[in-house]
MARDODREN-178818 format. One record per residue (C-alpha): residue number from 1; chain; x, y, z. Coordinates in Angstrom, 2 decimals. Each point is the difference from the previous one (the first is absolute). Layout:
BEGIN
+-----+-----+---------+---------+---------+
! seq ! mol !      c1 !      c2 !      c3 !
+-----+-----+---------+---------+---------+
! NUM !   A !       X !       Y !       Z !
...
+-----+-----+---------+---------+---------+
REM end
This chain:
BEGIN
+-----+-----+---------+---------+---------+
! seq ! mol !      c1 !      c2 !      c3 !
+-----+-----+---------+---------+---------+
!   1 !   A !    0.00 !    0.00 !    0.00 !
!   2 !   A !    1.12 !    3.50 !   -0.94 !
!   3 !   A !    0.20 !    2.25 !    2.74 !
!   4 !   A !    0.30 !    3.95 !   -1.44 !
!   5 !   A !    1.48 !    2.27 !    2.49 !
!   6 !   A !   -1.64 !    3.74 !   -1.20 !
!   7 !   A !    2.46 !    1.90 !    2.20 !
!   8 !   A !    2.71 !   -0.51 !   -2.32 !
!   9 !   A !    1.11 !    3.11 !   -1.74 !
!  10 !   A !    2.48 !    0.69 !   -3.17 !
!  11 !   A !    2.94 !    0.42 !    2.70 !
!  12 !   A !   -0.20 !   -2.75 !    1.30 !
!  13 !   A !    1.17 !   -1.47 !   -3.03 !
!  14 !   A !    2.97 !    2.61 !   -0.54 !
!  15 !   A !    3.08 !   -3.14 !    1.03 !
!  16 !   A !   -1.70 !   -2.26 !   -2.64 !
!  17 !   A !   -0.19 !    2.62 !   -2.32 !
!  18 !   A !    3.05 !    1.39 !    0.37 !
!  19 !   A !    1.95 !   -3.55 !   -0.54 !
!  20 !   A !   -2.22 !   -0.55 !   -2.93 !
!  21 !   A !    1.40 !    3.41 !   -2.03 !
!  22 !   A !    3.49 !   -1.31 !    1.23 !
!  23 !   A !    0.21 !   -3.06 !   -1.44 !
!  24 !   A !   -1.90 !    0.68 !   -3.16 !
!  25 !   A !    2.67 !    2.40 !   -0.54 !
!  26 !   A !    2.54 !   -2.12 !    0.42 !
!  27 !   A !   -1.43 !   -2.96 !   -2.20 !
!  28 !   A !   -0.92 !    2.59 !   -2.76 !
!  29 !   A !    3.42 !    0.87 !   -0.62 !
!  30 !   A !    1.41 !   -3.57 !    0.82 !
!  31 !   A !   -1.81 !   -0.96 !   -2.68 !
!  32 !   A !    0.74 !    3.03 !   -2.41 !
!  33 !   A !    3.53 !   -0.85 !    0.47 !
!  34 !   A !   -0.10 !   -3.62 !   -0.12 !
!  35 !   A !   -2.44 !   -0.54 !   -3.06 !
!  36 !   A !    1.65 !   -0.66 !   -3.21 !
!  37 !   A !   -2.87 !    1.64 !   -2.58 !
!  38 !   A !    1.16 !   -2.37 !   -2.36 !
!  39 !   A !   -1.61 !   -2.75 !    1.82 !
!  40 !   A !   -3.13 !    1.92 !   -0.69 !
!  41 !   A !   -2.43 !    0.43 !    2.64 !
!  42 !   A !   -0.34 !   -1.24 !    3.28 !
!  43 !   A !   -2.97 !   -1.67 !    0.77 !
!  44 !   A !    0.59 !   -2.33 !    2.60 !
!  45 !   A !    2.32 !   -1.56 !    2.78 !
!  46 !   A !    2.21 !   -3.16 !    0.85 !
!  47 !   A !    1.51 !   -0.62 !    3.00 !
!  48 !   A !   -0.26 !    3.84 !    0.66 !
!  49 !   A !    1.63 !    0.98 !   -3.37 !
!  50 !   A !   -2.15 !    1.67 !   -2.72 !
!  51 !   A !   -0.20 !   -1.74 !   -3.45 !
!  52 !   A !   -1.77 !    0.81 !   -2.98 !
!  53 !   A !   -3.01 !   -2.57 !   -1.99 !
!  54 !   A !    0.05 !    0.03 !   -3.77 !
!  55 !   A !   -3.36 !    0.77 !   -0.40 !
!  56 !   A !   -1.16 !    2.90 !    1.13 !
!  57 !   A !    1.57 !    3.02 !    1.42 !
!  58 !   A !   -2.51 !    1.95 !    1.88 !
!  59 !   A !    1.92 !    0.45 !    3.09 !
!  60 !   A !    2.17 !    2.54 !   -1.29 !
!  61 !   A !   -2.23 !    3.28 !    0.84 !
!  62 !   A !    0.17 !   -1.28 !    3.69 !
!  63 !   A !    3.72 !   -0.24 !    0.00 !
!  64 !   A !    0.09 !    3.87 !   -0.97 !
!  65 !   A !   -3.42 !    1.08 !    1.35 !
!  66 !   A !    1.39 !   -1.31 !    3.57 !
!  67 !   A !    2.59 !    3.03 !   -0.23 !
!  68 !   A !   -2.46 !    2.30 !   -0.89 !
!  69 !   A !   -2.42 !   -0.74 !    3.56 !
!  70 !   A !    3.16 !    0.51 !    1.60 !
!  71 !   A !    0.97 !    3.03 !   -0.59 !
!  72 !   A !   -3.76 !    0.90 !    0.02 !
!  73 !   A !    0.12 !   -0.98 !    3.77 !
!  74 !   A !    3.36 !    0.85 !    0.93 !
!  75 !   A !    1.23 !    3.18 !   -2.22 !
!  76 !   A !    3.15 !   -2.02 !   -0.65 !
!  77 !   A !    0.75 !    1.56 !   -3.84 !
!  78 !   A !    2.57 !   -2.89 !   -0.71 !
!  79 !   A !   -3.18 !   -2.39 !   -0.53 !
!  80 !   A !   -1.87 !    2.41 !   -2.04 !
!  81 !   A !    3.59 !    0.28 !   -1.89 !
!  82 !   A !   -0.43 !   -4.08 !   -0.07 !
!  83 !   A !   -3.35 !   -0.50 !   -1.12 !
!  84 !   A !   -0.22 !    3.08 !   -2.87 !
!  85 !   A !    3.27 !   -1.26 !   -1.35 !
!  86 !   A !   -0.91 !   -3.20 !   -0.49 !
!  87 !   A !   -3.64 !    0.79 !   -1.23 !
!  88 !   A !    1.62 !    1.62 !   -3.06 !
!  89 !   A !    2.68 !   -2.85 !   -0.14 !
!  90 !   A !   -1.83 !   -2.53 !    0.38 !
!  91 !   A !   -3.87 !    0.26 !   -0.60 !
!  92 !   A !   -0.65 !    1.06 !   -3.53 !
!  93 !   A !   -0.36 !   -3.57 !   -1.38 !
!  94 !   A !   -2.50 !   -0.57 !    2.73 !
!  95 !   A !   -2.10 !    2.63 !   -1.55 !
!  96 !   A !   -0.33 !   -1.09 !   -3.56 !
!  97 !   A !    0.32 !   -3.78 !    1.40 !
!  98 !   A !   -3.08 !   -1.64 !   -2.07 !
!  99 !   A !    0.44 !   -3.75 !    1.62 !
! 100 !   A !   -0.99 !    0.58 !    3.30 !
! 101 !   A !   -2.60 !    0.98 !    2.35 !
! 102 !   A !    2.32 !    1.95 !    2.49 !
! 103 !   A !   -0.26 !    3.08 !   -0.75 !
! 104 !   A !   -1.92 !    1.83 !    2.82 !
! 105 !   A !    2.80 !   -1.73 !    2.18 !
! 106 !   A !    2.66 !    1.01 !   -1.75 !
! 107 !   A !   -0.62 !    3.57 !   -1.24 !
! 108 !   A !   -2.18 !    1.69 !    2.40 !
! 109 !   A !    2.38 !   -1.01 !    2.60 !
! 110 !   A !    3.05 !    1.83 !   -1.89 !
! 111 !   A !   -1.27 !    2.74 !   -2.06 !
! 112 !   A !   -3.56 !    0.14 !    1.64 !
! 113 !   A !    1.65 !    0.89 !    3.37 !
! 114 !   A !    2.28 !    2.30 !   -1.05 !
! 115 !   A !   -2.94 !    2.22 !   -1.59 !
! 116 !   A !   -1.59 !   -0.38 !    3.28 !
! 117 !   A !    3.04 !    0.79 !    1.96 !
! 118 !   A !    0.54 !    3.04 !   -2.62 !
! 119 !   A !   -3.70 !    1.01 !    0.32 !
! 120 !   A !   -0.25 !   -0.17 !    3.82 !
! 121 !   A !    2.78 !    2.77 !   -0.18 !
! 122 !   A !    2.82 !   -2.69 !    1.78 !
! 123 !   A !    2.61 !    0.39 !   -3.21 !
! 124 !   A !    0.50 !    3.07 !   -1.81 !
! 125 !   A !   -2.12 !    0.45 !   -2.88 !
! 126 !   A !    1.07 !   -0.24 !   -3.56 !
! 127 !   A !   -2.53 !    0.32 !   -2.63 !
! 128 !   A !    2.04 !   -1.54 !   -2.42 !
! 129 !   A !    0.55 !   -3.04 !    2.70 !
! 130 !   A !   -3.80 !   -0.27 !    0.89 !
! 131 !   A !   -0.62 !   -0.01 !   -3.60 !
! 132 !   A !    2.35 !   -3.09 !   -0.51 !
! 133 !   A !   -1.94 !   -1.88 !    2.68 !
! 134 !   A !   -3.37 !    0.51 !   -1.20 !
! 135 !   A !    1.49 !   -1.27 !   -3.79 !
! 136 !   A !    0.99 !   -3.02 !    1.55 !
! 137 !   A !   -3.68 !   -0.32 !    2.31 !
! 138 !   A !   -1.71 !    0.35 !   -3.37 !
! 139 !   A !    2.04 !   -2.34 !   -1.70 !
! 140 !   A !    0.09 !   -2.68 !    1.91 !
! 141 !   A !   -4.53 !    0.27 !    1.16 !
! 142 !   A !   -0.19 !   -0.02 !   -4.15 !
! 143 !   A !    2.31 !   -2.74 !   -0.25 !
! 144 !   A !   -1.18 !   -2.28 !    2.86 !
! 145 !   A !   -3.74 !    0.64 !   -1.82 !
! 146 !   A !    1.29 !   -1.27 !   -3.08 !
! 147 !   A !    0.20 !   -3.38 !    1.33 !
! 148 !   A !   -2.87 !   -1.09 !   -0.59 !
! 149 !   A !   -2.87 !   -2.43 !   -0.31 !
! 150 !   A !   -3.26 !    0.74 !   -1.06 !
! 151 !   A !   -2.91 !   -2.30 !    1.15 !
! 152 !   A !   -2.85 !    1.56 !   -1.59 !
! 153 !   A !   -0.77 !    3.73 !   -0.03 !
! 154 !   A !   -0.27 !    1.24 !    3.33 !
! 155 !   A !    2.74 !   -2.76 !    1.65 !
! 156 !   A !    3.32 !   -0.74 !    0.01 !
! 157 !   A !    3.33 !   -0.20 !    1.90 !
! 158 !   A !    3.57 !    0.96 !   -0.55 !
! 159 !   A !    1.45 !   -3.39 !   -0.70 !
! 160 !   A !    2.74 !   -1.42 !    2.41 !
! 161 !   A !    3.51 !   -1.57 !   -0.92 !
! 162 !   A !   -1.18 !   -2.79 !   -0.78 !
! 163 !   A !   -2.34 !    1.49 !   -2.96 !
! 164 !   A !   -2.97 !    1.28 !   -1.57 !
! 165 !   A !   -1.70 !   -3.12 !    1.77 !
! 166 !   A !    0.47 !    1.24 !    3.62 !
! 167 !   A !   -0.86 !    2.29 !    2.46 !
! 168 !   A !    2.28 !    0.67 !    3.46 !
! 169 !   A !   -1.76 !    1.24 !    3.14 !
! 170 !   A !    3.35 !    1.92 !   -0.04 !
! 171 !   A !   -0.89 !    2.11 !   -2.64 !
! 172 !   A !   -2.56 !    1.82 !    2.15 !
! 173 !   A !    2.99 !    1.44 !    1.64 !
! 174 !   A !    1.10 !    1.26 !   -3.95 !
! 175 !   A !   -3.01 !    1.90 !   -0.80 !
! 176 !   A !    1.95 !    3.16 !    2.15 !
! 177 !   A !    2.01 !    0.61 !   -2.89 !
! 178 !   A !   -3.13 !    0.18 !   -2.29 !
! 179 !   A !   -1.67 !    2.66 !    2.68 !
! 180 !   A !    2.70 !    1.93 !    0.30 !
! 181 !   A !    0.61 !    0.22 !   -4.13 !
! 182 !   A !   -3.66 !    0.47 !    0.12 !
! 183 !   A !    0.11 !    3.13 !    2.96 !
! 184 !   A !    2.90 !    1.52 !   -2.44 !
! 185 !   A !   -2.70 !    0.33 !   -2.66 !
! 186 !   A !    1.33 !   -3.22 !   -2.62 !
! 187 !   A !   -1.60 !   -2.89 !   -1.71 !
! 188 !   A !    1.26 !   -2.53 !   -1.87 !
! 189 !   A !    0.09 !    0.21 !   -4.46 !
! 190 !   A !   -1.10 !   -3.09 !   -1.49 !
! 191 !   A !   -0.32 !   -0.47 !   -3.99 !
! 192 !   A !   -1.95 !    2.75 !   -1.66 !
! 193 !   A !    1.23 !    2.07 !    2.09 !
! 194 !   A !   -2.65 !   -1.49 !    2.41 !
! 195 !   A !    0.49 !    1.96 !    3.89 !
! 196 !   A !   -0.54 !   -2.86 !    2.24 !
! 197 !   A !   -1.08 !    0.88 !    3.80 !
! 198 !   A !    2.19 !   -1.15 !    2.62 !
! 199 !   A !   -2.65 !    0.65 !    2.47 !
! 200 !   A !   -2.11 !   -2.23 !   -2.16 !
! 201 !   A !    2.47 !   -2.36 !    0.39 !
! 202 !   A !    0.68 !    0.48 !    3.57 !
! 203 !   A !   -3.48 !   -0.45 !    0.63 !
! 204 !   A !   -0.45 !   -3.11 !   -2.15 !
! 205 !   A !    2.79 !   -2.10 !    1.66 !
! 206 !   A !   -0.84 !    0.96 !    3.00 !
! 207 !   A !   -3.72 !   -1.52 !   -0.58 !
! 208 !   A !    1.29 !   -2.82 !   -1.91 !
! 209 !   A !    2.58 !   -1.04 !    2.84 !
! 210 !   A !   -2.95 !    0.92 !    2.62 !
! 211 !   A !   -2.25 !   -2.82 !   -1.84 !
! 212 !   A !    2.96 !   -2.74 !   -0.84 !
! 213 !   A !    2.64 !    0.15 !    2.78 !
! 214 !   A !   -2.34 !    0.73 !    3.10 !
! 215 !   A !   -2.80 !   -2.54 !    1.40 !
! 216 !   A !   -3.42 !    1.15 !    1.65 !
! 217 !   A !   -1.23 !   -2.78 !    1.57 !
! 218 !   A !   -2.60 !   -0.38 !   -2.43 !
! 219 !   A !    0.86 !   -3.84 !   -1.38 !
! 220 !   A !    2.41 !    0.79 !   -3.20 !
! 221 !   A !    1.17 !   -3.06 !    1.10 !
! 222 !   A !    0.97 !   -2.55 !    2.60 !
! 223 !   A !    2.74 !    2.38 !    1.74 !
! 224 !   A !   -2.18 !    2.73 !   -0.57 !
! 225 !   A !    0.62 !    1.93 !    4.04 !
! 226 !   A !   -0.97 !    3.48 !   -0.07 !
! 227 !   A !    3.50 !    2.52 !   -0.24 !
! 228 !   A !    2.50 !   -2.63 !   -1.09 !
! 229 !   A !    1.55 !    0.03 !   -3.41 !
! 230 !   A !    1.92 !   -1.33 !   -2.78 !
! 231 !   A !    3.40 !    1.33 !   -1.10 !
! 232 !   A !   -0.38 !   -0.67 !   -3.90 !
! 233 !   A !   -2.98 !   -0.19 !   -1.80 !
! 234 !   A !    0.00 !   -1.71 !   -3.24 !
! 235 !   A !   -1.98 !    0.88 !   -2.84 !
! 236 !   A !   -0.52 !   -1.36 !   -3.89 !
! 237 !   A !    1.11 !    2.55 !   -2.22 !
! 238 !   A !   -1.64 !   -0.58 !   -2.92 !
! 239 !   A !   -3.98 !    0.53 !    1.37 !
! 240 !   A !    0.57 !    1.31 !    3.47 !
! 241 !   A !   -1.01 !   -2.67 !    1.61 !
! 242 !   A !    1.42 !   -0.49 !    3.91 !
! 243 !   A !    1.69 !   -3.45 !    0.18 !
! 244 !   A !    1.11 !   -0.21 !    3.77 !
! 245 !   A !    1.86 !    1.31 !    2.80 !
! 246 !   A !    3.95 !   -0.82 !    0.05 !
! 247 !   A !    2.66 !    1.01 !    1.95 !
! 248 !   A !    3.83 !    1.22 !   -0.67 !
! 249 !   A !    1.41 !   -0.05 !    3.27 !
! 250 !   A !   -2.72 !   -1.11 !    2.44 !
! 251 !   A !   -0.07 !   -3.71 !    1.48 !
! 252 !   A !   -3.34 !   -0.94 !   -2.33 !
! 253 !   A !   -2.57 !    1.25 !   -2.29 !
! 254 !   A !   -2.48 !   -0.44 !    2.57 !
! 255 !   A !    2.05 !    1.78 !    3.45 !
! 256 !   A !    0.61 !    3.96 !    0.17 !
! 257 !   A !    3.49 !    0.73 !   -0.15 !
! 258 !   A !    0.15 !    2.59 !    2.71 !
! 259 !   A !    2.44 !    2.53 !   -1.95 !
! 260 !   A !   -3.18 !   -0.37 !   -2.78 !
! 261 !   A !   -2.69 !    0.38 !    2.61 !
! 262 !   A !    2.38 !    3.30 !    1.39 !
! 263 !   A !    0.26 !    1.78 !   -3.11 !
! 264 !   A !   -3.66 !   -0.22 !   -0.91 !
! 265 !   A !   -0.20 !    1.32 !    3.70 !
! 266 !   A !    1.91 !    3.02 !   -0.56 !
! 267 !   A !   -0.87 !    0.42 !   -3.46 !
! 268 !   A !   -3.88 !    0.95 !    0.08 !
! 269 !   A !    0.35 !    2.58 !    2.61 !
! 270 !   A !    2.52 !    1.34 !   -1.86 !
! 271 !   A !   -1.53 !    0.78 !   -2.21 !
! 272 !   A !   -3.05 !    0.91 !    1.21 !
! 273 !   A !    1.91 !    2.84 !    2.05 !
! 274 !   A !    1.04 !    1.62 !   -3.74 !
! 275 !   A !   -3.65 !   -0.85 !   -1.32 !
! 276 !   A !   -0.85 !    2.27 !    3.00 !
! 277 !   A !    2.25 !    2.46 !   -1.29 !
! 278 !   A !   -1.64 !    0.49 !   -3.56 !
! 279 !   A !   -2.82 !    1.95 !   -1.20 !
! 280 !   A !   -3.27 !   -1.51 !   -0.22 !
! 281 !   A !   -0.43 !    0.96 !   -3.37 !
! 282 !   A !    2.91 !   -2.50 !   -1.21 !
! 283 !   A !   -1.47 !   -2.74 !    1.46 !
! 284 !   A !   -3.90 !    0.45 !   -1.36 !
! 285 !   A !    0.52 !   -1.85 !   -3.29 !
! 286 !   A !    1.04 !   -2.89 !    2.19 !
! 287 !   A !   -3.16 !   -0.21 !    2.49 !
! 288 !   A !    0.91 !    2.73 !    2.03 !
! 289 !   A !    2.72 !    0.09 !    3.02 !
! 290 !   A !   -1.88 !   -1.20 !    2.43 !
! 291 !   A !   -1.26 !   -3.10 !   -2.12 !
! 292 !   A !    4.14 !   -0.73 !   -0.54 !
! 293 !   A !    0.77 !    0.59 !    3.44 !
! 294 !   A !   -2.68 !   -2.17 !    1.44 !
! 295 !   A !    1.80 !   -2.97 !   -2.25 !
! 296 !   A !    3.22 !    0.59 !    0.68 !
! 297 !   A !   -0.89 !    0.13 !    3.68 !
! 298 !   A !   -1.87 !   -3.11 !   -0.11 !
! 299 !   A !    2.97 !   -1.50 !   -1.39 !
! 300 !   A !    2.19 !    1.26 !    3.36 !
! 301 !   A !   -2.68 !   -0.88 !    2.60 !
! 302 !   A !   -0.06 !   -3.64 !   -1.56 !
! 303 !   A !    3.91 !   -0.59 !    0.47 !
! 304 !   A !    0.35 !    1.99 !    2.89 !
! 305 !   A !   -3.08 !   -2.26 !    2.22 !
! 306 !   A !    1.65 !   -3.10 !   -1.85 !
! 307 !   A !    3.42 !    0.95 !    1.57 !
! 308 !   A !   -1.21 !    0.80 !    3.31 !
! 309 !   A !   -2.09 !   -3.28 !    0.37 !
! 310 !   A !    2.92 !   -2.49 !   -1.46 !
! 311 !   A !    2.89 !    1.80 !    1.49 !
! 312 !   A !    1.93 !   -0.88 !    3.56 !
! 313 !   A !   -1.05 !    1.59 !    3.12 !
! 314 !   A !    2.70 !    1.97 !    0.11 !
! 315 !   A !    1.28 !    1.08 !   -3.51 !
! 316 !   A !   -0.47 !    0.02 !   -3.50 !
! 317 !   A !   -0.16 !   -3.41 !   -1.41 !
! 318 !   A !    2.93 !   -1.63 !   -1.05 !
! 319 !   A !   -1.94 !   -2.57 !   -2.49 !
! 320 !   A !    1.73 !   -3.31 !    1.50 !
! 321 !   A !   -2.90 !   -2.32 !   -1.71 !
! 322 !   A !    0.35 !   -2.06 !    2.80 !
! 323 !   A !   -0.85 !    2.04 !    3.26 !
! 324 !   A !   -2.36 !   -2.11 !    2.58 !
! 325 !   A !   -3.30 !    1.87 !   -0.35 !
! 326 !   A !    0.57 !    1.27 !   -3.56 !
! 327 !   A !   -1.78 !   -1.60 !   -3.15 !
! 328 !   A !    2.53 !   -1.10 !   -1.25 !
! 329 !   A !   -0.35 !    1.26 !   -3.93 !
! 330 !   A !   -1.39 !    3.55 !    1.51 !
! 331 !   A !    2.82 !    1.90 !    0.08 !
! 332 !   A !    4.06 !   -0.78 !   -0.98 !
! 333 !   A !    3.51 !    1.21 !   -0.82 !
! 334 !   A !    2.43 !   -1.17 !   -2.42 !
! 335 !   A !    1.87 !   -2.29 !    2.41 !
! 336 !   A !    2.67 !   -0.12 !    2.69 !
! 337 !   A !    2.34 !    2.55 !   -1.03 !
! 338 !   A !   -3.67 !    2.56 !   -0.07 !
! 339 !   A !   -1.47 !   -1.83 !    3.43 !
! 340 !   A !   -0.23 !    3.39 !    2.05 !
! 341 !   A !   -0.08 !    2.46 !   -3.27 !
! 342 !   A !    0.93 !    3.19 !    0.62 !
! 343 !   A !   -0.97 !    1.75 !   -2.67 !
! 344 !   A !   -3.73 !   -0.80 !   -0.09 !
! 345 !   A !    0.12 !    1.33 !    3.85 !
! 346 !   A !    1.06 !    3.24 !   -1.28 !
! 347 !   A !   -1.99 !    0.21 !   -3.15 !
! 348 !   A !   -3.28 !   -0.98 !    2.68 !
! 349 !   A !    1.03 !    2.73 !    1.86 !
! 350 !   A !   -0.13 !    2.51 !   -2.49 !
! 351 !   A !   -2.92 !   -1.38 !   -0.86 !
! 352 !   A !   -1.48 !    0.84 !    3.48 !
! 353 !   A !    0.83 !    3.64 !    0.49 !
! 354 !   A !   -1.42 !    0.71 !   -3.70 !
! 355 !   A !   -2.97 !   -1.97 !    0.67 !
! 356 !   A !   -0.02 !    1.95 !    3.11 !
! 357 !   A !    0.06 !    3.50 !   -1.60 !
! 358 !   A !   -2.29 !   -0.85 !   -3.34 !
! 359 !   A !   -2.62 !   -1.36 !    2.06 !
! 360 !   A !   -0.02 !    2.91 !    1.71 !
! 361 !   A !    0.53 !   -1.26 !    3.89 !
! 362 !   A !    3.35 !    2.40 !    0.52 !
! 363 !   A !    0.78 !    3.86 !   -2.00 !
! 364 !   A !    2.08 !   -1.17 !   -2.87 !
! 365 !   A !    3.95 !    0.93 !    0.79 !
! 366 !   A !    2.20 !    0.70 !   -2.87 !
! 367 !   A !    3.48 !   -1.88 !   -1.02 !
! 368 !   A !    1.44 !    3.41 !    0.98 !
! 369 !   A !   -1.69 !    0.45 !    3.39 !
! 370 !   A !    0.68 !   -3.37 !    1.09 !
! 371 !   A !    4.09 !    0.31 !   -1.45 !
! 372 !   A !   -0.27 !    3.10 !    2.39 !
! 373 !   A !   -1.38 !   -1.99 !    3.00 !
! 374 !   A !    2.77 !   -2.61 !   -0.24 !
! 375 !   A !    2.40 !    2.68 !   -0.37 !
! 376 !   A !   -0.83 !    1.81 !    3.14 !
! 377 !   A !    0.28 !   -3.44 !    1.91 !
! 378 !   A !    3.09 !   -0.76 !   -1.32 !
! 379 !   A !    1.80 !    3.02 !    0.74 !
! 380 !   A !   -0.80 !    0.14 !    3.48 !
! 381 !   A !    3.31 !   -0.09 !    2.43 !
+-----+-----+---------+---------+---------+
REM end
């Protein structure tokens, strides 16, 4: 049983904190120093080492993103140095990558932070600089859009790795780079000079992930429990048709892979917090914004009751298939190496404090504000 103490206040988490912004310093430019880019990107660890996986890259806007919060939070210039350096380095091919679904993880967290950064007034503004990263936001929301499969006229999904057959409950976490190309006033050119919407697009893998990769309760089929959900969906190509659920990295079709259930967590709100954000107007030809919102929030009070009923009493579930009490195909990770995973912990986290501030239960608090919080923490003597 969870016991919450309410008399706990920000400082009392100032020594946790504070070691947090020490080490991340220190492994941020371990790993600047240590990383050979040659090796390309790197995505994962052995034995404590970082190594790279021929398949997919999409780690690489974390690796310089990471700089970026830190100097955010600590004012130290030498990471904002680290991370704008390398952005221009490093992240151009990640922009006009067309083979991947990774670019909201990738781009927004190099070039999309340092416009916020640069907007927020915490570097110097350039117009010439700002003007670079919105290029780069535009180009990569119009070439993540491009990537695409079209089930009939109003559904579809930007197509995964694996191809124009499957949809990732990743990509929710993607369709950032489409907003924010979207916000900046682009759209994607198709033959004919045809203008494509990315908000139409947005909206339209957003519904088709919403209907495929996320389970109601209402007897699709035999694991059919309210809130769980598939990683990949798979779908025929040549008349729409949905074929089945599958899954990349998850320990069956038929379990939810936690880091899957955690993006689709953390995705919805999300975006519903920048749906929030737009004028009503823009959203009328699509049934209005409070029609899309009331989906998309459907969507996170589904996962969010799944992973509060399946999870242990006192954490976020790790997704061992075989914890005493747990059905067993309910809820999984990818095996022993991803028993207690991390990342879906911190991904369901996010997910929280958005969920939190869309739904309207606290005042929403800015990137900025909260930078500024932490900051006043961890400068205390």
């Amino acid at each position: 049983m969870i016991h919450i103490n309410f008399e706990i206040t920000p400082e009392y988490l100032f020594p946790a904190i504070q070691r947090l912004f020490t080490l991340s310093g220190q492994k941020i430019n371990r790993l600047q120093k240590r990383w050979d880019p040659a090796k390309g990107t790197p995505v994962f660890t052995i034995k404590g080492e970082y190594t790279s996986r021929g398949w997919t890259e999409w780690t690489q806007g974390f690796q310089f993103g990471a700089a970026l919060y830190q100097f955010e939070v600590t004012r130290d210039e030498s990471f904002l140095d680290l991370g704008r350096r390398n952005t221009i380095d490093f992240m151009a091919s990640h922009v006009t990558h067309t083979g991947v679904h990774d670019h909201g993880f990738n781009n927004v967290s190099t070039y999309g932070n340092l416009l916020r950064l640069m907007a927020a007034g915490m570097i110097t503004y350039n117009p010439w600089e700002k003007n670079y990263y919105e290029l780069a936001l535009k180009a990569t929301g119009a070439v993540q859009a491009s990537r695409w499969t079209q089930l009939t006229p109003d559904t579809g999904y930007i197509y995964s790795f694996n191809g124009p057959h499957s949809l990732f409950a990743d990509t929710i976490r993607s369709l950032r780079a489409l907003a924010l190309a979207h916000q900046l006033g682009h759209k994607l050119m198709g033959e004919m000079d045809r203008q494509i919407s990315l908000l139409e697009r947005l909206l339209q893998h957003a519904e088709t992930t919403a209907k495929y990769a996320v389970y109601y309760g209402e007897g699709r089929d035999f694991y059919d429990i309210c809130g769980r959900t598939a990683h990949e969906s798979i779908f025929n190509v040549n008349d729409g048709a949905y074929r089945c659920p599958n899954s990349q990295q998850g320990y069956s079709p038929f379990t939810t892979w936690t880091r899957g259930l955690a993006w689709i967590l953390c995705g919805y709100p999300e975006e519903i917090e920048w749906l929030e954000s737009r004028p009503d107007a823009e959203l009328e030809p699509f049934g209005g914004k409070k029609a899309v919102v009331e989906k998309f929030l459907r969507v996170a009070e589904a996962v969010a009751d799944f992973i509060s009923s399946t999870r242990r009493p006192t954490a976020c579930p790790t997704g061992t298939p075989a914890r005493r009490g747990w059905r067993r195909w309910a809820i999984t990770s990818t095996g022993p190496r991803n028993r207690s995973t991390i990342t879906s912990r911190s991904i369901a986290a996010q997910r929280r404090l958005r969920r939190r501030d869309c739904c309207g239960w606290a005042r929403t608090t800015s990137a900025s504000e909260t930078a500024s919080r932490a900051r006043n923490i961890t400068r205390r003597d």
